[in-house]
N, C-alpha and C positions, 0 to 999 in steps of 0.2 A: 313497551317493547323491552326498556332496558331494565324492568324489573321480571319480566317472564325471562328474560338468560340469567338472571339472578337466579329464581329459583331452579331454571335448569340446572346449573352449574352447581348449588349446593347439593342436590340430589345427587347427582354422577360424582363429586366428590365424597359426599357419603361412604359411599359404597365402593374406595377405592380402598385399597389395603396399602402403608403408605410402608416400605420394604427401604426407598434411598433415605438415608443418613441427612439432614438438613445442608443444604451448601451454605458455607461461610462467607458474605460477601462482605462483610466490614463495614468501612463508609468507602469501598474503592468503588469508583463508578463503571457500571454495568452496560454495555451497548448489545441491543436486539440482534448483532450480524451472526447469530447461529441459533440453535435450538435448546442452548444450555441449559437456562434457567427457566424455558417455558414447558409446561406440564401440558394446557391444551389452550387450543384457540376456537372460537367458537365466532358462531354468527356469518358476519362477512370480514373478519378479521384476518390476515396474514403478514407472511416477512414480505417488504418489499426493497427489492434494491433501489437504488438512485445513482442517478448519471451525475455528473460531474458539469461546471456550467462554463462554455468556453469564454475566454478571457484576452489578455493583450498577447500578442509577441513578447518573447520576454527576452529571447537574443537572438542573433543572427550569427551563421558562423563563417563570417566573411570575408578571412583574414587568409592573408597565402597559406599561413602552417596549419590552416583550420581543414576546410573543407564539406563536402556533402556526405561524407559516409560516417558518421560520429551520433552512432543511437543509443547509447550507454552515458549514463550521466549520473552522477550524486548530488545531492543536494544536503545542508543541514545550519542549524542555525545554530552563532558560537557568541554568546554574548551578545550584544549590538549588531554582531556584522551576522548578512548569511555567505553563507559559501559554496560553490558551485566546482564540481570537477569534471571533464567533460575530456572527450582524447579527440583530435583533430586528425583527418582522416581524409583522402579524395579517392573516388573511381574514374575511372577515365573508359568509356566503354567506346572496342571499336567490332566490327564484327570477328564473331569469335575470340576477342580477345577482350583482357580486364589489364587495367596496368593502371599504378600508382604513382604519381607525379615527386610523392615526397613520402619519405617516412612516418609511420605515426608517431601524433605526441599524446601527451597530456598535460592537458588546460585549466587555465583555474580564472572564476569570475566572482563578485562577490557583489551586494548588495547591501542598502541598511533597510529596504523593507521588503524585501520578495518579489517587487514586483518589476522594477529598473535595474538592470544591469548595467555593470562597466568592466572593463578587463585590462586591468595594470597592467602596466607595464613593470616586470619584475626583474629581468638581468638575471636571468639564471640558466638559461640556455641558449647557444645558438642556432639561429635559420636564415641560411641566407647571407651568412656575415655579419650577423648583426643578433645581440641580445633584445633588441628592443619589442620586446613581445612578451605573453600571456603564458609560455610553456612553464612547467615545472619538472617534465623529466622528459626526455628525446631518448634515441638511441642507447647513449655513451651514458644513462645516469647510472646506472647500477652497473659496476663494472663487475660484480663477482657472479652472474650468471646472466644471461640474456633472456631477455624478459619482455612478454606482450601488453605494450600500450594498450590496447583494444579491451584488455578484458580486466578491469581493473575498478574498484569501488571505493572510494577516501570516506573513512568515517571519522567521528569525536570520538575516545572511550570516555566513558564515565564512569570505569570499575573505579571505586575510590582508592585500592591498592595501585594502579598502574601508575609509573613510575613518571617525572616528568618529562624526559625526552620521547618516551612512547606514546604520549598525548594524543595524538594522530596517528590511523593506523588504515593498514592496507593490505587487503591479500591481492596476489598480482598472478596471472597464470605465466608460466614458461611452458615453451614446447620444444626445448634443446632438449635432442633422445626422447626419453619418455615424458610426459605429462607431470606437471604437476605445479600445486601452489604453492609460494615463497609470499613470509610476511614482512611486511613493512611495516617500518616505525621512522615518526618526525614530532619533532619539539615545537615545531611553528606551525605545520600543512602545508608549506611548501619547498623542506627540502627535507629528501625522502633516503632512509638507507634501510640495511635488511636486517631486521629483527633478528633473525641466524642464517646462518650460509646456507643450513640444509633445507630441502622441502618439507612443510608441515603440511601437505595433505595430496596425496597422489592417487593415481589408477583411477580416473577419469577423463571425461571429454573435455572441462573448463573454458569451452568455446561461446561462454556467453556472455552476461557480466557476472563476476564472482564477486562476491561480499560475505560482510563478516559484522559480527556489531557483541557488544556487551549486554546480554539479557536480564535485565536490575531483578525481574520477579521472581527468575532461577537462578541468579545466584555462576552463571557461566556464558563464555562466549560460544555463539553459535555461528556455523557459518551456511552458503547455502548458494550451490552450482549445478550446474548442467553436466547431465550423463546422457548417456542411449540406453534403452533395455532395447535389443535389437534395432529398427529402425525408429523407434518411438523417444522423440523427446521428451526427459523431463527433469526434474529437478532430486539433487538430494540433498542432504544435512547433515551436518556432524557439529561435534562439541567439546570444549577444551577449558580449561580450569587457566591458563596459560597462554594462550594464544598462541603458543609451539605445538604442543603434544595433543593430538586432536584423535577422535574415537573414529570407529570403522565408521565411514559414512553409508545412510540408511534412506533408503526411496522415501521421499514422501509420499503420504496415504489420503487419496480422493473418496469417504465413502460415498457412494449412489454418485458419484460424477463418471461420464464418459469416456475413455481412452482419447485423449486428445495429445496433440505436438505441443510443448510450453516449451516458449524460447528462456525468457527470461521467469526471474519469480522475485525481485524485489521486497522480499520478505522484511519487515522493519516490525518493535515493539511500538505501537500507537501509543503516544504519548500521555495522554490523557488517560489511557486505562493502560499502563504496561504489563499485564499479564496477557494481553489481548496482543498478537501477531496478525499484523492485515501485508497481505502481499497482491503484488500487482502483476501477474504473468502474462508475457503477450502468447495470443495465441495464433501458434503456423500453421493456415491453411491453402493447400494446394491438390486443386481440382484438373491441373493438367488445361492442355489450352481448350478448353469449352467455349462453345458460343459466347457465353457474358464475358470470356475472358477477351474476346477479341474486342468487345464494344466499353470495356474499360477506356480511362482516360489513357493520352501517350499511344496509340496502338503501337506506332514505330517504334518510339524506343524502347518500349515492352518488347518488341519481338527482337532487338538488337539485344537486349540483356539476354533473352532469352537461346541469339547465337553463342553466348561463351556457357550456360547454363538452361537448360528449359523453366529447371524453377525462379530462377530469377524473375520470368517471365509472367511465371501464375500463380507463383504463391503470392496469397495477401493476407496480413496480420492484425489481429485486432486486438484489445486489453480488457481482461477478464479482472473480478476481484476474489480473494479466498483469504482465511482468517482463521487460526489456532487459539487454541489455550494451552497448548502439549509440546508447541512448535514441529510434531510430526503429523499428525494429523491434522488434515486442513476442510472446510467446508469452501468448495471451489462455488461459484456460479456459473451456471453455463451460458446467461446472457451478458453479453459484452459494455463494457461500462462507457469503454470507447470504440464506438463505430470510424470504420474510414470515412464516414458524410460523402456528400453529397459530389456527384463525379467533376474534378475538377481538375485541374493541372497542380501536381505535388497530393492526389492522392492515389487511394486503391494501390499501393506500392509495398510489395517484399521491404521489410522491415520499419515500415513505419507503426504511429500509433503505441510505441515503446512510452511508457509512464517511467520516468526517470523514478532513483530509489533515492526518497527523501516527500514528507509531507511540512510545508514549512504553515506558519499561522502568520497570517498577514491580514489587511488592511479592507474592509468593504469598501466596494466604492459607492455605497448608499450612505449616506449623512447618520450618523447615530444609530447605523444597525452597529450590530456584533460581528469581530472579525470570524475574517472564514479559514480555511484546509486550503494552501493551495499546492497541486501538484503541475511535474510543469511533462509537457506532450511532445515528441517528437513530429516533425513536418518536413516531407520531401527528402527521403532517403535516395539519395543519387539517383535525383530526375533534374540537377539543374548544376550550380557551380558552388550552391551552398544547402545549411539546412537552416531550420526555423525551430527552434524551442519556445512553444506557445504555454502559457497557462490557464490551466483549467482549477477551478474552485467548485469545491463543497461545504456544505453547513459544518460547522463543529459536529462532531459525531455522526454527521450525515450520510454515512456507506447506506446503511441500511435502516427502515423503520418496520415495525409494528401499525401495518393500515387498515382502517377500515372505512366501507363508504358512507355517504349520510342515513343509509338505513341500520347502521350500527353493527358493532362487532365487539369481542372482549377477548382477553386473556389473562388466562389465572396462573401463577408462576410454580415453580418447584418449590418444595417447603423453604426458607432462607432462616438465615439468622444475620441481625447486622448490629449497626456499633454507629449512635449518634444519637439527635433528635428530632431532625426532619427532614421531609422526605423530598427531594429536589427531583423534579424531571425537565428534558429536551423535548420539548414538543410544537408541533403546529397545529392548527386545525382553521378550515373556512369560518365566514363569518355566519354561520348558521351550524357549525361541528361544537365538539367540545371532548372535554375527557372528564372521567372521573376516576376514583381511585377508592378502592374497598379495603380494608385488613381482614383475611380469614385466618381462623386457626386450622391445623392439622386437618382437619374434618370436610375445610371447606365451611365453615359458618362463621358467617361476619360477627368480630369484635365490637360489642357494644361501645357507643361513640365514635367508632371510624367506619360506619357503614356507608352503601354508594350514598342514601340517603340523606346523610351526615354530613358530607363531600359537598362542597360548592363547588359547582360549575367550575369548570376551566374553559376559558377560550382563549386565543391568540397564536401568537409565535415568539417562543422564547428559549432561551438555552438551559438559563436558571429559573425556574420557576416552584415555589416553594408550596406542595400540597397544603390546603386549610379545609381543615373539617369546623363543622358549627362548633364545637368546644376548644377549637384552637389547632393550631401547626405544629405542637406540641406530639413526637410521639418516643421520648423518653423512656416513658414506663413499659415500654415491649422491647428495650434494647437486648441484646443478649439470650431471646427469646422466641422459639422456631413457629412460623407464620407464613403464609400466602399474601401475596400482591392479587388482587383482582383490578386490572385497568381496562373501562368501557370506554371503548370509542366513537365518537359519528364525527365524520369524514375528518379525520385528525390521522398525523401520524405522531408516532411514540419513535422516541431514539435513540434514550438511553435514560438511568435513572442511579440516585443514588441516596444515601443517609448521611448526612452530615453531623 
């Protein structure tokens, strides 16, 4: 079988006229989550997404100045410590009416492995009469414009130019008069002032979570917020050399995805491959109060949110993934990564299911495997007196794979040129799968010595696993020199790959 798509595949390579320019991929590693690099797929081969694997509780927001309305959250890890930013928040719903017990803040947790929180007590604001709590900015922090707790995103930079006290940085929205974001800068992460009194990016909705981050593979800071084009949510972009002076912001671009509501878009460069942008949008839908809306979990206090707002009532949001090389144009999926599960009390609820913006790498809890992705999930958006930040984990590289069944599949990649000597892939495969791996040239004709035939077996599940052909793992002598991947699958997946 897997020598009949062999000779398929050289045939129809033949006979292709090869027009694109070789893509340069180095020794940076490559992940499957778009169609960049692949030329054709054949057999039973294709992209497939992967769900994310639910995990522990990882906080509770239980604390007076906390509350149950706080779906926006950063995550990011700083040395040793990770760190969590998170705004505390409560609804208090009575009919036709919404009221708030306390002001919002912003909170800050941290951890040493991702997966246990704690929340110091830091003296830097008060509630209540008393400093002894978790806040970092209240009402009264920023005295030179008034400014929304709610929509607010804490990153690292890591531009090597940025200066020490701007270490920590933050776009924040204000909606005194007109709209608009103001940046923030801190020396530590947790005490925060304004990078400049004016606004650095205006005439938008900024009603979601707003971020901003240093983009190391472009060389500029990107930022990336909520608009409306008429009733339709979505996201746009802009870019600044500076982190003040920022470009006309620009729609991001869905090709072949659906007009859909995106609340959020947590847009981050993935660490392991930073030219690669993977985002997390949650997605707003509201079907109006429908039959299944009535036999969702909560009927009552569905239909009480739904006296002060009807969408309150029936919209329910779920978490999509989508991923750049361009940072404007993005490959969405339209099946959700995170489902609401299973109907239960704290689900099926208007803004839940938010994937906080931060992928941290943490700890398996199987003995001797390889650490995983973990991202952390929103739970019970004001349906109770608090909320739940749960985490969920993925494999290293794990968004997306290259799959095929046990009756086998392949793909032959875009011409490359890389930089190293051997060829490392992420792969799984059952205990009867396997993969192999071909070298064609331009033509589509396997390279003597690194034929599938050549190619020993691969079985297993590993992150680093180093291609051997019968003459060695050696492939040196094609460095710098334009070539086709041919990788055959049975019931394996592929996840990413690269040249060392």
């Amino acid at each position: 079988m897997r020598h009949i798509l062999s000779l398929a595949s050289t045939i129809l390579l033949s006979a292709c006229v090869h027009a694109d320019e070789p893509i340069q991929i180095g020794s940076r590693l490559e992940l499957f989550v778009d169609d960049h690099l692949i030329d054709r797929m054949s057999g039973g081969a294709r992209l497939q997404l992967h769900k994310p694997e639910r995990r522990n509780v990882a906080l509770v927001t239980d604390q007076p100045w906390e509350g149950n309305a706080n779906p926006y959250r950063s995550f990011f890890q700083d040395g040793d410590r990770y760190r969590l930013y998170y705004f505390g928040h409560h609804y208090d719903v009575a009919e036709g009416k919404l009221s708030f017990p306390h002001e919002p803040f912003t909170c800050y947790a941290e951890s040493t492995d991702g997966i246990h929180w704690t929340k110091p007590e830091l003296g830097l604001v008060e509630f209540n009469g008393s400093k002894r709590n978790n806040i970092i900015l209240g009402p009264e922090s920023i005295k030179e414009v008034t400014v929304d707790l709610l929509h607010i995103a804490v990153f690292k930079d890591s531009n090597p130019s940025c200066p020490p006290d701007a270490r920590y940085k933050a776009i924040i929205a204000s909606f005194e008069g007109s709209r608009a974001l103001y940046a923030l800068k801190s020396s530590d992460g947790l005490r925060f002032e304004l990078l400049t009194n004016k606004p650095v990016i205006t005439n938008c909705a900024f009603d979601s979570e707003n971020l901003a981050f240093w983009d190391s593979a472009r060389g500029e800071y990107r930022a990336y917020f909520r608009d409306y084009l008429g009733e339709i949510r979505g996201i746009k972009t802009a870019k600044s050399s500076d982190f003040v002076h920022w470009s006309e912001p620009e729609w991001l671009v869905f090709p072949d995805a659906p007009v859909e509501q995106l609340y959020t878009n947590q847009v981050m460069p993935y660490n392991r491959a930073p030219h690669i942008l993977i985002g997390f949008p949650l997605r707003y839908t509201d079907r109006g109060w429908v039959d299944s809306t009535s036999k969702l979990p909560q009927p009552e206090l569905r239909r009480l949110r739904s006296s002060v707002s009807p969408r309150y009532g029936s919209a329910v949001t779920d978490c999509l993934l989508m991923t750049s090389r361009d940072g404007l144009t993005f490959k969405r999926w339209g099946e959700a990564i995170i489902r609401p599960g299973p109907a239960r009390t704290d689900s099926w609820v208007y803004g839940d299911n938010v994937i906080a913006w931060g992928i941290l790498k943490t700890k398996s809890d199987l003995s001797q495997a390889p650490p995983e992705l973990s991202v952390y999930v929103s739970e019970g958006y004001w349906t109770g007196q608090s909320m739940k930040i749960r985490r969920y984990v993925f494999r290293i590289d794990g968004f997306v794979s290259v799959q095929a069944p046990l009756g086998g599949g392949e793909l032959i990649t875009k011409p490359l040129v890389f930089d190293g000597d051997r060829l490392e892939i992420n792969y799984s495969t059952s205990a009867a799968g396997g993969v192999w791996v071909e070298l064609l040239d331009l033509d589509g004709r396997p390279l003597a010595g690194y034929q599938e035939s050549d190619c020993h077996e691969i079985f297993g599940d590993q992150i680093e696993r180093i291609v051997n052909w019968k003459s060695g793992d050696s492939v040196s002598d094609l460095a710098g020199k334009p070539l086709r991947l041919r990788f055959v699958l049975k019931d394996a997946d592929l996840f990413s790959f690269r040249f060392r």
